[in-house]
Every structure is written in C-alpha cells, then in structure tokens.
VOPAGU-2260 file (C-alpha; in pm, 1 decimal, decimal comma):
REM VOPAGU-2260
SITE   aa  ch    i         X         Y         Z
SITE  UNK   A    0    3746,2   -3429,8    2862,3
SITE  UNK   A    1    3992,7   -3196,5    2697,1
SITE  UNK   A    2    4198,5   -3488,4    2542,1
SITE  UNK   A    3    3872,3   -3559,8    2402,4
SITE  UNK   A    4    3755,2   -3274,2    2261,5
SITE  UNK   A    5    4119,6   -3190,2    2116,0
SITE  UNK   A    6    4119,6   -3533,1    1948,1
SITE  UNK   A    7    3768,9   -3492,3    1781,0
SITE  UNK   A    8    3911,5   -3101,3    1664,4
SITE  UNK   A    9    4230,1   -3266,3    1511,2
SITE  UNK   A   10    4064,5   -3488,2    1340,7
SITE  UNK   A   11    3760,8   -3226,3    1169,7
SITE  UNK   A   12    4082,1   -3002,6    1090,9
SITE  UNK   A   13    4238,0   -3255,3     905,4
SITE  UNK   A   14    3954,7   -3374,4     715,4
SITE  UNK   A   15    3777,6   -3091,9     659,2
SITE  UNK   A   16    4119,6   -2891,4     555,7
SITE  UNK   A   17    4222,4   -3205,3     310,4
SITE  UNK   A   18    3925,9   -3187,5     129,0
SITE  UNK   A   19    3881,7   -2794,8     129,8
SITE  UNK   A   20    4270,9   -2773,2      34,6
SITE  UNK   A   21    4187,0   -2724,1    -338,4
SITE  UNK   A   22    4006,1   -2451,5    -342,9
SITE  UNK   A   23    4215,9   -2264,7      -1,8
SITE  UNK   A   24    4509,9   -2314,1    -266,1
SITE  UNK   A   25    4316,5   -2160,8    -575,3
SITE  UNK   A   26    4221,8   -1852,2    -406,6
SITE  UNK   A   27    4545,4   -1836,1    -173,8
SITE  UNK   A   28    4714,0   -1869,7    -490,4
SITE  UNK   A   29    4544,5   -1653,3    -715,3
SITE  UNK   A   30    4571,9   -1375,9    -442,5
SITE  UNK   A   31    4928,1   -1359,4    -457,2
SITE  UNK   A   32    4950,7   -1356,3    -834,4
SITE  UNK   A   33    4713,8   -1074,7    -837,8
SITE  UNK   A   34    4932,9    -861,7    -567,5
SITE  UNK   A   35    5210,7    -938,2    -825,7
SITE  UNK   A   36    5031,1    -794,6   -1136,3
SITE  UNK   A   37    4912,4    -502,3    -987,9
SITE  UNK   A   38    5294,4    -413,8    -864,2
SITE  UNK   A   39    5421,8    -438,9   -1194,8
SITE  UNK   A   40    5312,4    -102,3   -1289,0
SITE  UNK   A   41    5478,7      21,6    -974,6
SITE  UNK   A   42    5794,3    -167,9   -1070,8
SITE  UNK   A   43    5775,2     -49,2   -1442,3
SITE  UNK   A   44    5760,6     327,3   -1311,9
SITE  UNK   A   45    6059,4     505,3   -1404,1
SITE  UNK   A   46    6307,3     542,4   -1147,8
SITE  UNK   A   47    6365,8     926,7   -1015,0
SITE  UNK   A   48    6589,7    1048,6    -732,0
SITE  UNK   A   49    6466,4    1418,3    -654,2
SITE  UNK   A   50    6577,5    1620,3    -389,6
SITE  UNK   A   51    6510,1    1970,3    -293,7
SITE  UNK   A   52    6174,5    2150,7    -369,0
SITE  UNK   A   53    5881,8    2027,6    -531,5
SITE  UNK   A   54    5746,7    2257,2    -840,4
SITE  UNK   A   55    5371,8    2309,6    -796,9
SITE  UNK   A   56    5083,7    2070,1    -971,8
SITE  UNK   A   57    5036,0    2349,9   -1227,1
SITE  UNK   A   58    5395,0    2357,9   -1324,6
SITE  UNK   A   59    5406,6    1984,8   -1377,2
SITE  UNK   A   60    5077,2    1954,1   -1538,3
SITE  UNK   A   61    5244,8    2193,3   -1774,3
SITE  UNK   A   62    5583,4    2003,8   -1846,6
SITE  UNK   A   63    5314,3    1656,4   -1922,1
SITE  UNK   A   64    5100,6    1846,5   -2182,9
SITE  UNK   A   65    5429,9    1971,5   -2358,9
SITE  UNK   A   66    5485,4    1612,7   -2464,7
SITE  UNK   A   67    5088,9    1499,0   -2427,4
SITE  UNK   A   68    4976,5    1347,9   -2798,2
SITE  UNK   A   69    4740,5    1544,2   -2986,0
SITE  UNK   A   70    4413,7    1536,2   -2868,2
SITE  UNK   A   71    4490,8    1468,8   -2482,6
SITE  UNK   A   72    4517,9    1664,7   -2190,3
SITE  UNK   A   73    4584,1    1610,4   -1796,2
SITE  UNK   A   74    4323,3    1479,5   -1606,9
SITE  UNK   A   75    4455,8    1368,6   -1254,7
SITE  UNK   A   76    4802,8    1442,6   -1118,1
SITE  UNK   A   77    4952,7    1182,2    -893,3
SITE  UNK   A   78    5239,2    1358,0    -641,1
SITE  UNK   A   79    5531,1    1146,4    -540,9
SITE  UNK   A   80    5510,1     902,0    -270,7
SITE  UNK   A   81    5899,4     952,4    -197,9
SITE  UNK   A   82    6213,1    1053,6    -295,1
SITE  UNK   A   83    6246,0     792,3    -549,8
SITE  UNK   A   84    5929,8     808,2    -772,1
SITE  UNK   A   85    5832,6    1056,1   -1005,4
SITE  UNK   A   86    5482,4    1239,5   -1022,5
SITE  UNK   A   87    5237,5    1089,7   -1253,8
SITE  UNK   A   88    5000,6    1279,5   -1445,2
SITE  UNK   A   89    4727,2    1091,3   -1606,6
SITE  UNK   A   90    4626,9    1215,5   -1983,9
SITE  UNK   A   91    4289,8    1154,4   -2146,3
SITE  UNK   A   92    4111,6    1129,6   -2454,8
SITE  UNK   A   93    3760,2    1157,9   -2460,5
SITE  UNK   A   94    3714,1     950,5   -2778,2
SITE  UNK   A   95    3953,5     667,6   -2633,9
SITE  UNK   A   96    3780,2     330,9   -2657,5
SITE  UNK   A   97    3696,3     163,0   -2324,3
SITE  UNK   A   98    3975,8     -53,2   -2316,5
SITE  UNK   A   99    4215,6     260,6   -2288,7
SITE  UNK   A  100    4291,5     379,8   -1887,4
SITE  UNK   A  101    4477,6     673,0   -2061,6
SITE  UNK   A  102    4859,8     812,0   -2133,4
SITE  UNK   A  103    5086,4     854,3   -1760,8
SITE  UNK   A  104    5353,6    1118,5   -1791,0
SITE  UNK   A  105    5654,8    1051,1   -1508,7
SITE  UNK   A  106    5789,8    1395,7   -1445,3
SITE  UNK   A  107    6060,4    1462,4   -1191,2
SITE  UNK   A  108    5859,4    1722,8    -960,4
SITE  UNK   A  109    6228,5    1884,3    -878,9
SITE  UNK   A  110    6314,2    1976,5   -1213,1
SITE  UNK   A  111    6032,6    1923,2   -1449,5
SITE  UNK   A  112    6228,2    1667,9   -1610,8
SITE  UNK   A  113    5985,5    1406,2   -1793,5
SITE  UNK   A  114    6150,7    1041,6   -1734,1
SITE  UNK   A  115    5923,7     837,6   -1947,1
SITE  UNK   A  116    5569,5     834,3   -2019,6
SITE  UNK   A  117    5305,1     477,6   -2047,9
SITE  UNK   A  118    4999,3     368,9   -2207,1
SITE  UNK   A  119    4799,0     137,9   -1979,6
SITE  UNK   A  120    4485,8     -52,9   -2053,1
SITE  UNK   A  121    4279,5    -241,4   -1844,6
SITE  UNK   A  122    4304,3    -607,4   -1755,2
SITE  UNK   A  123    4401,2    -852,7   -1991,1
SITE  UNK   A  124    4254,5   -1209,5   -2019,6
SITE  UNK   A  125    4509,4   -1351,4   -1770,9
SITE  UNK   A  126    4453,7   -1066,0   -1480,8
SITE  UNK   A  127    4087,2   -1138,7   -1570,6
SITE  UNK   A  128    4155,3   -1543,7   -1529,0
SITE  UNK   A  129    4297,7   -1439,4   -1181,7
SITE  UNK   A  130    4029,3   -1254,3   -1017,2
SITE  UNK   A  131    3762,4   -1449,0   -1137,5
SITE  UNK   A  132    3983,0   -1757,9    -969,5
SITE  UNK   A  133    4007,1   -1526,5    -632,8
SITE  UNK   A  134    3650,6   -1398,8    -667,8
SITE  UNK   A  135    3467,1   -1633,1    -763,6
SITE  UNK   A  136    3651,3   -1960,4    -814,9
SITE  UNK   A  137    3546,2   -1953,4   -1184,6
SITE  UNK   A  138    3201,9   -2007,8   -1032,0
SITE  UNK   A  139    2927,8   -1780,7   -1217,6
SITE  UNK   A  140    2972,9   -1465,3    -987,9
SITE  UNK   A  141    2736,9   -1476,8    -733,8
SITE  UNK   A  142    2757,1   -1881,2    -656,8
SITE  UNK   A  143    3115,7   -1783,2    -705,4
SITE  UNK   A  144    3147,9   -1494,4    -449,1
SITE  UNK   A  145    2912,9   -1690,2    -201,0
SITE  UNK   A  146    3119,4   -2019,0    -216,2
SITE  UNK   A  147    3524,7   -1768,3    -183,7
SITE  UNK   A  148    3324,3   -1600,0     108,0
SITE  UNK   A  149    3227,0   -1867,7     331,9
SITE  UNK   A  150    3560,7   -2070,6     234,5
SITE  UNK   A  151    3739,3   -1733,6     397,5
SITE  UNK   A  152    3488,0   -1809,1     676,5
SITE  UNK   A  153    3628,0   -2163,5     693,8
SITE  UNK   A  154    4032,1   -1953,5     673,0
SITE  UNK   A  155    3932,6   -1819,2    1003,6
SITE  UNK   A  156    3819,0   -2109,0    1175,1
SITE  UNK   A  157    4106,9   -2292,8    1058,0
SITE  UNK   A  158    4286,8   -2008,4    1149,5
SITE  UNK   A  159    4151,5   -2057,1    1487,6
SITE  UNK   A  160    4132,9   -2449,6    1535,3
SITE  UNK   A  161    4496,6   -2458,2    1437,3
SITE  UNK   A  162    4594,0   -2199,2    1708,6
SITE  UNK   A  163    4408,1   -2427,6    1987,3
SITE  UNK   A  164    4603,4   -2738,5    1860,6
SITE  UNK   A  165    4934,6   -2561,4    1882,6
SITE  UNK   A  166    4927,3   -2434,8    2210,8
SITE  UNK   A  167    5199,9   -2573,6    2395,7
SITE  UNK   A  168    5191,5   -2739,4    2722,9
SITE  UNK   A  169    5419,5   -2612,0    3011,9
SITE  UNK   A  170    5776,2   -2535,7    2923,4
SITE  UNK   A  171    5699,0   -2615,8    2543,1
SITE  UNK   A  172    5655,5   -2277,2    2447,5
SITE  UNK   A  173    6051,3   -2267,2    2312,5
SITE  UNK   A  174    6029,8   -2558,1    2083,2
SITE  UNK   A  175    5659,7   -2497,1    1947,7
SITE  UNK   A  176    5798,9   -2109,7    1878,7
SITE  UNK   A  177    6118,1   -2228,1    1707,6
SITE  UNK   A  178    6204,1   -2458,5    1413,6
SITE  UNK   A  179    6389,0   -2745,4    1544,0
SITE  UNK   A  180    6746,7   -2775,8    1311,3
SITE  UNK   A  181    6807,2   -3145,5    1156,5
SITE  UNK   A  182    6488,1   -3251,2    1209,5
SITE  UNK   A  183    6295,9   -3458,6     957,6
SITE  UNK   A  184    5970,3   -3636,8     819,7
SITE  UNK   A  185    5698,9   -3612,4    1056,2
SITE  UNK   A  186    5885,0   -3369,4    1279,9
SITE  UNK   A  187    5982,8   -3141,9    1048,4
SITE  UNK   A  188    5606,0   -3168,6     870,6
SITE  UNK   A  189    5482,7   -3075,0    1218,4
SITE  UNK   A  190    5748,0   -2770,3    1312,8
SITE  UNK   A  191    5642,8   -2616,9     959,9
SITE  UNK   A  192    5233,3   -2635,1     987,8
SITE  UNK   A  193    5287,8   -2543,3    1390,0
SITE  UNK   A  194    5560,0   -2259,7    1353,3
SITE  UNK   A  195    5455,4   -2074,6    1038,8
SITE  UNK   A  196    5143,4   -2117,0    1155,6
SITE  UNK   A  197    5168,8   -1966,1    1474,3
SITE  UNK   A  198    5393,8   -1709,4    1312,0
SITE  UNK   A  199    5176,4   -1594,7    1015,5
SITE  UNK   A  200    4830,3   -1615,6    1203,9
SITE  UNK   A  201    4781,0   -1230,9    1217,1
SITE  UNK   A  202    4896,4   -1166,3     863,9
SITE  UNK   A  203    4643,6   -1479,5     754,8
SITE  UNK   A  204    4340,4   -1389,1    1001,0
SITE  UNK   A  205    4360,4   -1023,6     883,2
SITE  UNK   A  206    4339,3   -1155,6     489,6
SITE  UNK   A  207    4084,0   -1420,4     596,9
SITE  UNK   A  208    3833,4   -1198,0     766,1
SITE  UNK   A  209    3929,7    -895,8     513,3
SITE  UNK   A  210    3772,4   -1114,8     240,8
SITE  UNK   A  211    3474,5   -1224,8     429,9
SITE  UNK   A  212    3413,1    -884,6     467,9
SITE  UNK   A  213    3465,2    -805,7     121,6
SITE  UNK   A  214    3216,0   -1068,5     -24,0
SITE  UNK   A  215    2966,8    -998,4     232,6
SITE  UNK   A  216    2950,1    -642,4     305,3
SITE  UNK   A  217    2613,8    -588,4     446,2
SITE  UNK   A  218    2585,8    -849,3     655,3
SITE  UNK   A  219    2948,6    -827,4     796,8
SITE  UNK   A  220    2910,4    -438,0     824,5
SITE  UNK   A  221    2578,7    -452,7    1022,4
SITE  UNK   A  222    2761,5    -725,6    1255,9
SITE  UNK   A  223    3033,2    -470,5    1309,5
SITE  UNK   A  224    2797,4    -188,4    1372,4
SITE  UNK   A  225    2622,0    -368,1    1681,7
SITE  UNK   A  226    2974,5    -390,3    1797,4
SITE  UNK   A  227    3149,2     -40,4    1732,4
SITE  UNK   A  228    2999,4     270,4    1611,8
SITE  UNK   A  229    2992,9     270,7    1210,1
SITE  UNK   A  230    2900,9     544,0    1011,3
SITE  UNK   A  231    3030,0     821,0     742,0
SITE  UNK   A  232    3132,9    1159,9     825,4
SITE  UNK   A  233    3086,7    1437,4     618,9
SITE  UNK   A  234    3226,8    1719,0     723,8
SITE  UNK   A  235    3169,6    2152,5     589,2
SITE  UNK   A  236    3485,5    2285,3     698,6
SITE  UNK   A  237    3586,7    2661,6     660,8
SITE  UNK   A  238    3864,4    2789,5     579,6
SITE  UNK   A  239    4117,4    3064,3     752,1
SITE  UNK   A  240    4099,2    3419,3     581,2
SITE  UNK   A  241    4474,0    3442,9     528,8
SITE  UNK   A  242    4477,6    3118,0     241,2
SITE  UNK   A  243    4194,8    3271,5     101,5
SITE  UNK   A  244    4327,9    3597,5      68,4
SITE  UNK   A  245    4629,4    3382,4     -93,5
SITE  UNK   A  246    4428,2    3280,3    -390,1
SITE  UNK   A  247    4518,2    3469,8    -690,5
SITE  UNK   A  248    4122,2    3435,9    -846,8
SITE  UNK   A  249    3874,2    3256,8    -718,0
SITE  UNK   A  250    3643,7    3183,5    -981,9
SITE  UNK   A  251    3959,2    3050,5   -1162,5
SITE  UNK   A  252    4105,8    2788,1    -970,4
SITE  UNK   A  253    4430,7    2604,3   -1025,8
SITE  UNK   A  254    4538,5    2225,0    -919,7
SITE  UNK   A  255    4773,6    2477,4    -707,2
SITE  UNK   A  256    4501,3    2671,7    -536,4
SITE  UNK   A  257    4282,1    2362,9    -453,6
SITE  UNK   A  258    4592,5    2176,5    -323,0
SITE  UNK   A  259    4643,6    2462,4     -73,8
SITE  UNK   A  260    4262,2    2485,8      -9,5
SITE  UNK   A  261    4232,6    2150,1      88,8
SITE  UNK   A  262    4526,0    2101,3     329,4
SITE  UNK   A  263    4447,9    2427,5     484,5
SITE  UNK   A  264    4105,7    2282,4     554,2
SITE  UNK   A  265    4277,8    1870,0     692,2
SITE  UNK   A  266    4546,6    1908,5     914,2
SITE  UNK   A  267    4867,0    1631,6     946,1
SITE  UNK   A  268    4784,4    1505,7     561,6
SITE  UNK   A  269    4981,0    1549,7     234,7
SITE  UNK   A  270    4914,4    1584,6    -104,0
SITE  UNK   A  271    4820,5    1209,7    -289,2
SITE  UNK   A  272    4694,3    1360,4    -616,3
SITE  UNK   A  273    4438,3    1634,1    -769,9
SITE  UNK   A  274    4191,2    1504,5   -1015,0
SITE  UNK   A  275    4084,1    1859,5   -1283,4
SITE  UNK   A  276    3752,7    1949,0   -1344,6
SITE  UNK   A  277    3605,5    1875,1   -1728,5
SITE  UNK   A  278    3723,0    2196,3   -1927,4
SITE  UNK   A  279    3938,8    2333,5   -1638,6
SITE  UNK   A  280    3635,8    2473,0   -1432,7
SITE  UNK   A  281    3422,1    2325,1   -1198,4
SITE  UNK   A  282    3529,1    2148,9    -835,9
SITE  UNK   A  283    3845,7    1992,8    -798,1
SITE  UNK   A  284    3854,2    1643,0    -585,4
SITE  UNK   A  285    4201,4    1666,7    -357,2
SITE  UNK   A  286    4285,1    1327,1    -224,9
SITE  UNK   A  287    4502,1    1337,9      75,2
SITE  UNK   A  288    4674,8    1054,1     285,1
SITE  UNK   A  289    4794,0    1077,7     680,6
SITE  UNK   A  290    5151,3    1112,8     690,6
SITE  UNK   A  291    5111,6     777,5     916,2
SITE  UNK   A  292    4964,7     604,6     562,8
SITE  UNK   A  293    5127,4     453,7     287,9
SITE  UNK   A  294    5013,2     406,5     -97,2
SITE  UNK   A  295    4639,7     282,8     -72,8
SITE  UNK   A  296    4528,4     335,1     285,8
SITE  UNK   A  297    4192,9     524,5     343,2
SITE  UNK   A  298    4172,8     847,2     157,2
SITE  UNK   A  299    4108,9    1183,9     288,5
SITE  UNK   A  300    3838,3    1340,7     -41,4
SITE  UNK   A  301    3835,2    1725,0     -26,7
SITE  UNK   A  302    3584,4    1900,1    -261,1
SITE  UNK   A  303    3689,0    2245,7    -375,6
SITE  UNK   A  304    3554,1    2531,4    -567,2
SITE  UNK   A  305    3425,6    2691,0    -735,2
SITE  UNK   A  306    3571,2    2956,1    -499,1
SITE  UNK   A  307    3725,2    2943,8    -225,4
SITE  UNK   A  308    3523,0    2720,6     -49,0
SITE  UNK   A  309    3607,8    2341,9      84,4
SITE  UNK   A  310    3207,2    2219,0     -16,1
SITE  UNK   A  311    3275,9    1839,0     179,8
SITE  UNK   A  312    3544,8    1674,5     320,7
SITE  UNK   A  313    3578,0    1268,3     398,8
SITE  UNK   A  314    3803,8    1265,2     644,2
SITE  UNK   A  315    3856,7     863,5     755,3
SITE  UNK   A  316    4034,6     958,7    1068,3
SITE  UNK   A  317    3757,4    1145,8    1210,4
SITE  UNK   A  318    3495,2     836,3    1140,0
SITE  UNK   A  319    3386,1     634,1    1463,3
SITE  UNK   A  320    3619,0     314,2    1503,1
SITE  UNK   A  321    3397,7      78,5    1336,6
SITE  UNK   A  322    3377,1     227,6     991,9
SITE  UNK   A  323    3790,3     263,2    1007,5
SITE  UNK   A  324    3848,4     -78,2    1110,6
SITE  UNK   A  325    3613,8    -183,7     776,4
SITE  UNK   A  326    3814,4     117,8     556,0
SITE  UNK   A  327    4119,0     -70,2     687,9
SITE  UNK   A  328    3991,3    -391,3     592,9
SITE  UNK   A  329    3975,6    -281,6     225,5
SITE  UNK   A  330    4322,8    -200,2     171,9
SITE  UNK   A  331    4536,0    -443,7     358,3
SITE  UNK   A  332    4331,8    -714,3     179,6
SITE  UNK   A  333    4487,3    -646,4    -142,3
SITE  UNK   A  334    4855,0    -531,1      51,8
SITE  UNK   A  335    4828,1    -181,7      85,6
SITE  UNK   A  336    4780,8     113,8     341,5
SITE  UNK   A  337    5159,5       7,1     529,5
SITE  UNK   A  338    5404,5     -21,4     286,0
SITE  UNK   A  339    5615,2    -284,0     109,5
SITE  UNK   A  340    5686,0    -459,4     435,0
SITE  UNK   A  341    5266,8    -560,5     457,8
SITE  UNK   A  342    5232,6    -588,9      60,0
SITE  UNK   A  343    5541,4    -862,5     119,7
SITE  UNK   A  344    5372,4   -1059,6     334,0
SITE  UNK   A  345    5019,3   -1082,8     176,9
SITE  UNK   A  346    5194,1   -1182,8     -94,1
SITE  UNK   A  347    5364,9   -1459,4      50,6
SITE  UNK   A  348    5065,1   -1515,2     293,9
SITE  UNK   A  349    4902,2   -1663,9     -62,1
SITE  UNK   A  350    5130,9   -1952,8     -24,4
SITE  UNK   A  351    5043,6   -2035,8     302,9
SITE  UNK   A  352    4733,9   -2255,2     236,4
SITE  UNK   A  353    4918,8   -2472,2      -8,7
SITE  UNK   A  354    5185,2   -2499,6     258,2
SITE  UNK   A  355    4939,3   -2641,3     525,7
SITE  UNK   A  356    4814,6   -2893,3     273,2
SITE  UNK   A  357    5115,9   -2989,6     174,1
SITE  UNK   A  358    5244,8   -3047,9     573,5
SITE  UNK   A  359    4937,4   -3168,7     687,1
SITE  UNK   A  360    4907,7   -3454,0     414,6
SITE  UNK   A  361    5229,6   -3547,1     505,4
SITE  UNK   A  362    5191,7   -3576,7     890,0
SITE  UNK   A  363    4871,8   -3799,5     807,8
SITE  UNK   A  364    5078,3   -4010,6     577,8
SITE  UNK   A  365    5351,0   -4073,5     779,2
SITE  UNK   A  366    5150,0   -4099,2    1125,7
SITE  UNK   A  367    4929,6   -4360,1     895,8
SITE  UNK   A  368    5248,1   -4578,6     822,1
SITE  UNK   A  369    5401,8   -4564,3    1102,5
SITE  UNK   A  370    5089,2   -4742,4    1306,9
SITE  UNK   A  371    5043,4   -4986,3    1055,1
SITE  UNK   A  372    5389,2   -5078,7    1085,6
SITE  UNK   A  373    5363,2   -5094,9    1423,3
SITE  UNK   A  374    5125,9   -5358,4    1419,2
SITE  UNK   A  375    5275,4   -5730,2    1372,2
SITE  UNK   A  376    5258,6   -5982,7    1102,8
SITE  UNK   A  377    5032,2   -6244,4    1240,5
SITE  UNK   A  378    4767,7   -5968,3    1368,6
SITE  UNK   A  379    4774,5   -5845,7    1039,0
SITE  UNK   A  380    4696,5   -6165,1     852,1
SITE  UNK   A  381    4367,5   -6263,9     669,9
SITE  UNK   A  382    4176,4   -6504,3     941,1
SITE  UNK   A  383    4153,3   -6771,5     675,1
C-alpha cells in the first residue's frame, strides 16, 4: 500500500513540478535579483570604522545640515548598525518631485566626520520589471498576486512531497544526507534534488509560506489566529522621574531627548533611528530594535512628546506569539531580521527552484532511456 501511494506521489511531483517549473523559476528568480538590488545601497554605503563614543543625534544632525543643499534639512537619522557603517541622516525637500526619496548624509558618529553623502530615487524600470515578475508574474496585479500566492502554496507542498520521497530507509540516512563523490548522470541528478533538498527545506518552507502569507494576509492571518493568539499591543508606558528631570525643556524636544525618552520607557533595545517632527516641534517617532535583531526585524515604534511623555509604544516582543510569528514572516521573506548569514541564503534559496527543474528533468530523461533501452529489438519492432 505504501509502495503504492509513494509511486502515485512521485509521479504528481514530477508532473505537476515540470509543468509548474516556469513560473517556480520566474518568481524564485526574480526574488533573488530583488534581494540583490535592494543590497546595493547597503554595499554603496561608505565604509566607516568608528570606535569609541558615539556623539548624540543632535550633534550629527548638525554636522549633515552643514553640508545639506539649500533648501533641505534632516528629516530621519539612521544610527549605525556596527562598527563599520556610518549614521545616515536622511535630508528633504518639500518641493522635491515624487520620484526623489531625498539626500543621505554618511557621518562618522565618532567624530562627526561626513564620509560621503547620496541622492536616491525610487525604483527604476528594471527594479519595477522585477517585482512585478515576483508579485505578480507580469499578470495584471490582482490575477497576478492570486496566481504567485497559490504557486507559493504549491512551494510548500512540493516542499513537503519532496521531503516524504527522500526519506531514507534503514541505514540510508548517511548516503541520502551526503553527496556521493564521482558519481554521475542519474545518480548525481538524484544526490542534488535529494541533498539540497533536504538541506535547504527550512530556508525554502520559511520563503514559501512567508509569501503565501504575504499575498493573502487576511485569510492566512485569521488561520493563524484560530491557532495562536494574534493581536496588537499598544502599550502607555510612564516614565521614571529621574530621565525626566534629565530633560533640559520639555516643550522643546531634541532627537537627543526623545532617544533617551524612549529607551527609558523599552528596556534591552537600542537606538535604529529618530524620524523629526515637521518644523522641529511636534512628536518624535523612535524606532528601536532588540539587541537579539538585526537590520529589518520587527520594530519597536515609540511616540514622544510633546513633553515628556512616551504617548504609545509598539513593542513586538510583548505581542502574543501569533502576531510575532506573522511580524517575523515579513522580514525574513525579503532576507532580513538575522543578518547577512539569512539574507545569503534567501538569496541563493531563489535558485533553488530552477535547480529542481533542472535535476528532476534530468532524472526523468535518463530513467526514460534507460527502460527503453532495456527493452530488446524484436519487442520493439512494428508488428507488420
């Protein structure tokens, strides 16, 4: 009965993944390319070694309008995610045209140093050619999104009809774990769709059911919330009398004063960046990160001021276990929240379904010739 059933699976996971291979390539594909663009900015940030004390936000707000153009003033300041990077600090111009994402200012927050400076727009035609490829398949965009959705539903059941033809009998489990060396055609076909397979599954079933989630929010959200508990929390949090007594003014906050508001009001987090109010008064927004989080994990948003007052907080880690798991799901999709080690492999994760076409077509081939030449000359004759 097993044999059976494992036969009939073998066969719908060929099939089915030959003639679904296109598009699992496109949007594997098109994934990658899209993790590359987005790092280029990252890679195109000048390189800074600091060590020692960090100035204030204030201070280096004040070294990035020295140089700002004319007409343009900070908006958000970005602190350094280590040693090696440079704070950012994002200028504006209210009568930029929509195209414009503003002037960045890289200032060493040690010395005040600035290190370079960038003008970024937003997408171009070809960053615009990939996501509507890993969207929406070039599909108008809600056919589109429906179709990449329930393809990443097909991902996961590949994902797991590929795991139950793997498994390894008894005493197997070394040569189904490990690539075999010297081996070749069908074998070596079979040890790359098995092995990767086996070994990329988690990075793959994460991106798979990540993008399900992603194209069908609702539905996937209100599955997860009969499951776990899923909600926001908003949180009013006050704050000890000796930081406000620290505060210089209170009805004339700095980036430095709301910085210090909000991590007296979230324990364990750090500094990710300060976004100013319009004109310099009004409420700051402090975004903080866990020290546990890297660059694009689930943000802690502190609200502060006017005064001396924390009005809200969204605070990830104190959400029930089904809304994290969903926050979660948002950055590792596009290879963020754990550091260059995850981004790494979603990127090469992309390749993955062009790999298991590529393997799979093969085996078939191969197995294909090898039975007909197994079959003799006279059987395979024309009767007359």
């Amino acid at each position: 009965m097993w044999w059976k059933f494992r036969n009939a699976l073998q066969q719908v996971h060929l099939w089915i993944g030959l003639a679904l291979s296109i598009p699992f390539i496109l949007i594997g594909l098109s994934g990658s390319a899209i993790i590359v663009m987005q790092s280029i900015q990252d890679i195109t940030m000048p390189f800074s070694i600091s060590s020692g004390e960090h100035h204030p936000p204030t201070r280096i707000i004040a070294a990035a309008n020295e140089v700002a153009p004319e007409g343009k003033t900070a908006e958000l300041i970005r602190m350094p995610e280590s040693s090696l990077e440079p704070a950012t600090v994002q200028l504006t111009d209210p009568t930029a045209n929509g195209n414009q994402l503003g002037d960045f200012v890289f200032v060493k927050p040690v010395t005040l140093e600035v290190v370079g400076s960038a003008e970024r727009r937003r997408n171009g035609a070809f960053m615009r050619f990939l996501t509507s490829t890993h969207l929406a398949l070039m599909f108008p965009s809600y056919y589109g999104a429906q179709t990449v959705g329930w393809m990443g539903v097909a991902m996961c059941l590949f994902g797991i009809s590929g795991l139950i033809l793997w498994w390894p009998r008894k005493r197997q489990w070394r040569q189904a774990l490990l690539m075999k060396r010297g081996t070749k055609g069908f074998r070596l076909n079979r040890d790359l769709h098995g092995v990767i397979g086996f070994w990329s599954l988690p990075v793959f079933m994460v991106l798979s059911v990540s993008g399900v989630y992603l194209v069908f929010p609702t539905t996937f959200g209100d599955t997860v919330k009969t499951l776990l508990p899923h909600e926001s929390t908003f949180e009013h949090l006050e704050i000890d009398a000796a930081t406000k007594a620290s505060i210089a003014n209170p009805n004339a906050l700095t980036a430095d004063d709301a910085a210090k508001l909000a991590l007296a009001a979230v324990p364990g987090a750090r500094v990710h960046s300060v976004q100013l109010p319009p004109g310099g008064d009004g409420t700051y927004m402090v975004t903080m990160m866990p020290h546990y989080a890297g660059e694009g994990g689930p943000q802690i948003s502190g609200f502060v001021g006017p005064g001396t007052e924390v009005a809200a907080v969204v605070d990830p880690r104190q959400d029930p276990m089904g809304t994290r798991v969903l926050d979660w799901m948002k950055a590792l999709h596009f290879g963020l929240g754990l550091g260059i080690v995850w981004k790494v492999l979603a990127f090469l994760s992309g390749f993955l379904p062009l790999l298991f076409a590529i393997t799979g077509l093969r085996m078939w081939q191969i197995r294909r010739a090898q039975k007909r030449a197994a079959v003799p000359d006279g059987l395979a004759a024309p009767a007359e």
